[in-house]
N, C-alpha and C positions, 0 to 999 in steps of 0.2 A: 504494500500500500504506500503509494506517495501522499508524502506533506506539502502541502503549499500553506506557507506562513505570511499574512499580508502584515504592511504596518506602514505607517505614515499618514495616516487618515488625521480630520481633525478640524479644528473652527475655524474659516478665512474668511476675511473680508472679500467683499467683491473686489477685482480686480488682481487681488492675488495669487499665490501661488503655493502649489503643495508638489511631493512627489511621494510617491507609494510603491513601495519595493514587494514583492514577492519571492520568497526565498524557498527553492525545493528544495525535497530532502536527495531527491538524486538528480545525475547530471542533466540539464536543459537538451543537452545536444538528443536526447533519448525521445524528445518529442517532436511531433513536425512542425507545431504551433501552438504556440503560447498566447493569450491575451488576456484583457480586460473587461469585464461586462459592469455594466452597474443595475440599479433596482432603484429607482424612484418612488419615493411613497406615492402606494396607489398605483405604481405602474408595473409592467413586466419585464423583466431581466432583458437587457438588450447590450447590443456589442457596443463596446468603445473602440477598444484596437485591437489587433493583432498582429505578432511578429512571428513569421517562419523562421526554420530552421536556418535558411538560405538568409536571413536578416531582411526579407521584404516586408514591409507593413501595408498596414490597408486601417480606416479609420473610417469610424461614420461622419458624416459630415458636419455632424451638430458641433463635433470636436475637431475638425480640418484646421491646420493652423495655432489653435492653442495648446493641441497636446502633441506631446511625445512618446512614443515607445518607445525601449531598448534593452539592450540587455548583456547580458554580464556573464559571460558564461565561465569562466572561473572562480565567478561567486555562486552559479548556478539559481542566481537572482535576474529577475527582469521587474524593469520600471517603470513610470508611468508618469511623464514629468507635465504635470499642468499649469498652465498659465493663464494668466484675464478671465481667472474662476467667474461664473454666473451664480447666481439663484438657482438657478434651473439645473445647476450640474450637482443640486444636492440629492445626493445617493448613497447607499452601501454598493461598496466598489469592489469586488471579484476578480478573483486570477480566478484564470482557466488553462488546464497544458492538458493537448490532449497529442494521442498516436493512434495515427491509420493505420495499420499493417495489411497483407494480405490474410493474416493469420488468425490476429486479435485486435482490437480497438481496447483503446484505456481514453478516459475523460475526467479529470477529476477537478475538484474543486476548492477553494480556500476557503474560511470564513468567512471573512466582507472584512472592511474595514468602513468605518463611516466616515465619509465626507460633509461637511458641511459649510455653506455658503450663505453668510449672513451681517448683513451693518448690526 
């Protein structure tokens, strides 16, 4: 069973900036993709980012431009560096790393960590 450990969550101002680390307990390179989802009160779990193996990202576009993904694969941590936080981007924030195989599939999950964006 893998660990995913988020942290970095926590109360900003608008216009601010947080970053939220996700740290497995084994190596990153073992999945094909890695990301981000968050849950909005009231809402359904939806993607923020993702990074392949290959280091490509992809991003919804609600967050194009203010966030970052990346990642760390001697720390076997990926990040999530945000910028010109909204209102709107308050959520519990999710690492995801999942593997395709021909053989077997794994998808596993973190805690959340809570984000909050508030004057």
């Amino acid at each position: 069973q893998v660990q995913l450990v988020e942290s970095g969550g926590g109360l900003v101002q608008p216009g601010g900036s947080l970053r939220l680390s996700c740290a497995a307990s084994r190596s990153i390179f073992s999945f094909n993709i890695m990301g981000w989802y968050r849950q909005r009160p009231g809402k359904e779990r939806e993607l923020v980012a993702t990074i392949a193996s290959g280091a490509n990202t992809n991003y919804a576009d609600s967050v194009k431009g203010r966030f970052t993904i990346s990642r760390d694969n001697a720390k076997n941590t990926v990040y999530l560096q945000m910028n010109s936080l909204e209102p709107g981007d308050t959520a519990v924030y999710f690492c995801n790393a999942k593997f395709s195989g021909v053989i077997r599939q794994e998808n596993y999950w973190g805690q959340g960590t809570h984000v909050t964006v508030s004057s």
